[in-house]
C-alpha positions as a Python dict, from the first residue, in 0.01 Angstrom:
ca = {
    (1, 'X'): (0, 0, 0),
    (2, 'X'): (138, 324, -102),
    (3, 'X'): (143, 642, 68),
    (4, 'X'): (-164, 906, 35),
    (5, 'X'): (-91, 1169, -273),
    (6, 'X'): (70, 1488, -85),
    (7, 'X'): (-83, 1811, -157),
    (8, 'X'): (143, 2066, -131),
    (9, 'X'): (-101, 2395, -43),
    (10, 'X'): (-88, 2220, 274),
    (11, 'X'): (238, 2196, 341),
    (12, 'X'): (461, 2331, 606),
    (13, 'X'): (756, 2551, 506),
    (14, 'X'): (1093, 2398, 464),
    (15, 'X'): (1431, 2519, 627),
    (16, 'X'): (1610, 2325, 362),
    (17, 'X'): (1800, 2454, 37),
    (18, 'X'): (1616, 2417, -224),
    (19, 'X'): (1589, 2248, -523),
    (20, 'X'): (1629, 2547, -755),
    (21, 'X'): (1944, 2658, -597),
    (22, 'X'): (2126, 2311, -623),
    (23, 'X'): (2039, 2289, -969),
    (24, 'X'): (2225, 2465, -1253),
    (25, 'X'): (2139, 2599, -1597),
    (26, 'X'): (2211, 2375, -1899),
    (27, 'X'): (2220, 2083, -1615),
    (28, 'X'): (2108, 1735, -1700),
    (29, 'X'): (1848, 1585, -1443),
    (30, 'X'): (1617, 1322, -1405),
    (31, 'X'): (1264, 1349, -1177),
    (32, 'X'): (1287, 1032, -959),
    (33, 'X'): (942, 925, -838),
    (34, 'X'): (883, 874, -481),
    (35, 'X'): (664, 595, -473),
    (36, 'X'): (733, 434, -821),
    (37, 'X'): (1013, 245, -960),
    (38, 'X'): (1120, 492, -1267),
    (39, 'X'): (1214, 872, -1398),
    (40, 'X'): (960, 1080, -1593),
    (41, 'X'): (1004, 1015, -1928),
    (42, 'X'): (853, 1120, -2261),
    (43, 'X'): (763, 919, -2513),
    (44, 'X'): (862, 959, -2876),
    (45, 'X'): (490, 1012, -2934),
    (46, 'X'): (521, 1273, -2648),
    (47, 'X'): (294, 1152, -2392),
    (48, 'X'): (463, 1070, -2030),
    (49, 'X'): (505, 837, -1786),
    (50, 'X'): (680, 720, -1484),
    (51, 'X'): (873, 450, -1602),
    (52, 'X'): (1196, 583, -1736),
    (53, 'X'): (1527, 463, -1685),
    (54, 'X'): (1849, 667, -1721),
    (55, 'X'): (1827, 696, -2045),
    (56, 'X'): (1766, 1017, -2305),
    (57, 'X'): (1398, 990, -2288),
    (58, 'X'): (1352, 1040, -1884),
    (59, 'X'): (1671, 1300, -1937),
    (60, 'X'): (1644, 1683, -1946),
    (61, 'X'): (1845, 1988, -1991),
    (62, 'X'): (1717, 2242, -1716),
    (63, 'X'): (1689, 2581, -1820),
    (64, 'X'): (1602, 2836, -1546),
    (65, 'X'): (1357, 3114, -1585),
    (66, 'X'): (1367, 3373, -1299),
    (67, 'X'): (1447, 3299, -913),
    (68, 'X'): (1218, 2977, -897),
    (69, 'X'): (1108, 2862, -1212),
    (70, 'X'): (1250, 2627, -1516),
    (71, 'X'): (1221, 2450, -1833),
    (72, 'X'): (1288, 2066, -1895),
    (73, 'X'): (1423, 2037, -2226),
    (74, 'X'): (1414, 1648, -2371),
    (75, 'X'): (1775, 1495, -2466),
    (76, 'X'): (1619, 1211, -2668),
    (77, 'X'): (1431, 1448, -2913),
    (78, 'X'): (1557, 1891, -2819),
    (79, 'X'): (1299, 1964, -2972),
    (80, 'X'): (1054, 1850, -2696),
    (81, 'X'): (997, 2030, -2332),
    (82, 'X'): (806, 1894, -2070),
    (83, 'X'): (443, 2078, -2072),
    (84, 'X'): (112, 2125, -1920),
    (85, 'X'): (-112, 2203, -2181),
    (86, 'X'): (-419, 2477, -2173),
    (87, 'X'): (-654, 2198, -2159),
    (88, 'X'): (-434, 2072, -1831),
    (89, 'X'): (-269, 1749, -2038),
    (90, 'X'): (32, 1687, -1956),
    (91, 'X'): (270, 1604, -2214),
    (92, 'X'): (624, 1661, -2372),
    (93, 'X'): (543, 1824, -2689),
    (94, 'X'): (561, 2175, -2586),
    (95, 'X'): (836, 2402, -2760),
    (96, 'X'): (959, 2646, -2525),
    (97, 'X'): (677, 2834, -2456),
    (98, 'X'): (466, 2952, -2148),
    (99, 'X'): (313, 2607, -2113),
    (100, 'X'): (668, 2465, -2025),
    (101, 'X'): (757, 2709, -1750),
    (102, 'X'): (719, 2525, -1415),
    (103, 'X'): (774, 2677, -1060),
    (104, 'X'): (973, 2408, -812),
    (105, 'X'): (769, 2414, -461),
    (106, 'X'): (992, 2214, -244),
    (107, 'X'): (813, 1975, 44),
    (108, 'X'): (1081, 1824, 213),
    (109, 'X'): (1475, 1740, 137),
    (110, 'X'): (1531, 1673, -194),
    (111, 'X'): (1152, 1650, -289),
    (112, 'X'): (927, 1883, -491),
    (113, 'X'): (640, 1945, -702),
    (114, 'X'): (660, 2117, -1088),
    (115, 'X'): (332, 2383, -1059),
    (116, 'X'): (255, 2537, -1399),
    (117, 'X'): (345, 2932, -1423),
    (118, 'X'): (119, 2967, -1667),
    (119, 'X'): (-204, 2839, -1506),
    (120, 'X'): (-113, 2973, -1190),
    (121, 'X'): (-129, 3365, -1339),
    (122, 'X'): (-468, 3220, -1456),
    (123, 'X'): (-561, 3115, -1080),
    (124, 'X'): (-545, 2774, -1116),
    (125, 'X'): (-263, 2523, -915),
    (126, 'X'): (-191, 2216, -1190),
    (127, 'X'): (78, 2031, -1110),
    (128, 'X'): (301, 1781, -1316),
    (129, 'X'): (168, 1463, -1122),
    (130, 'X'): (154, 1120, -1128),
    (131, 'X'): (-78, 842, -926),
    (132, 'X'): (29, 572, -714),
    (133, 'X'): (72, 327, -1025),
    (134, 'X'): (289, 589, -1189),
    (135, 'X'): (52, 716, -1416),
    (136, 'X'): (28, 1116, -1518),
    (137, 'X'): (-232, 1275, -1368),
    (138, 'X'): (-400, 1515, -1597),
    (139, 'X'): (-541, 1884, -1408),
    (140, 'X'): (-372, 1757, -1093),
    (141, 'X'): (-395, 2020, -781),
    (142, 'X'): (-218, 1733, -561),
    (143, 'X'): (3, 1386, -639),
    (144, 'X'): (343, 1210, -538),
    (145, 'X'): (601, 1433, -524),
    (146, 'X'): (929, 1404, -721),
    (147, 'X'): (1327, 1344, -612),
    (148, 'X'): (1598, 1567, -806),
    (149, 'X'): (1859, 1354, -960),
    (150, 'X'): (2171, 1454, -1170),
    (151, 'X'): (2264, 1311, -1457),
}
């Protein structure tokens, strides 16, 4: 039995460094799910899921955007970020846009959720999620959270 998803507008601040500043631009990483064997990868079709291995699909170049947000560029096809779409799919066939910024919201050492920048200036918190069988999570306000892990 797997834990309960975590929803992060209910979480405690964290006295920890975060995320964001251990990363670095033009950094490979993977996202490590808590609760699943497997990275985020995306597919060559560019849908996503949680079962990933090291390998260029569940690998991406981070590219930060301000003090808290970034991009996830694919290495198996550049071409490809990670993105929620407007109609809340999650997927990676964005191109660089405003649907591929994501803020990092850190809930605990080395763990953290990816909200969407661009529905949160439309008042809504999506999240890049995934359930307990490691399946995305499409318009998800709440979900596992994931582990930062350099490439």
């Amino acid at each position: 039995m797997s834990a309960p998803p975590f929803n992060p507008e209910y979480a405690p601040p964290c006295i920890i460094p975060s995320v964001f500043a251990i990363i670095q631009d033009k950094q490979k990483i993977r996202l490590k799910g808590v609760n699943v064997r497997g990275n985020l990868r995306i597919l060559q079709n560019g849908e996503c899921d949680m079962q990933g291995g090291t390998g260029v699909w569940a690998t991406y170049t981070v590219h930060k955007v301000g003090t808290s947000s970034i991009k996830l560029q694919n290495i198996g096809d550049d071409r490809h970020y990670l993105r929620i779409a407007p109609d809340f799919k999650l997927d990676g066939i964005g191109t660089g846009g405003k649907w591929t910024i994501f803020e990092i919201v850190n809930v605990g050492p080395g763990t953290f959720f990816l909200q969407s920048e661009a529905h949160k200036q439309e008042g809504r918190t999506v999240f890049v999620a995934y359930d307990g069988a490691g399946k995305p999570v499409q318009n998800a306000s709440s979900g596992f959270p994931f582990v930062l892990e350099i490439a």
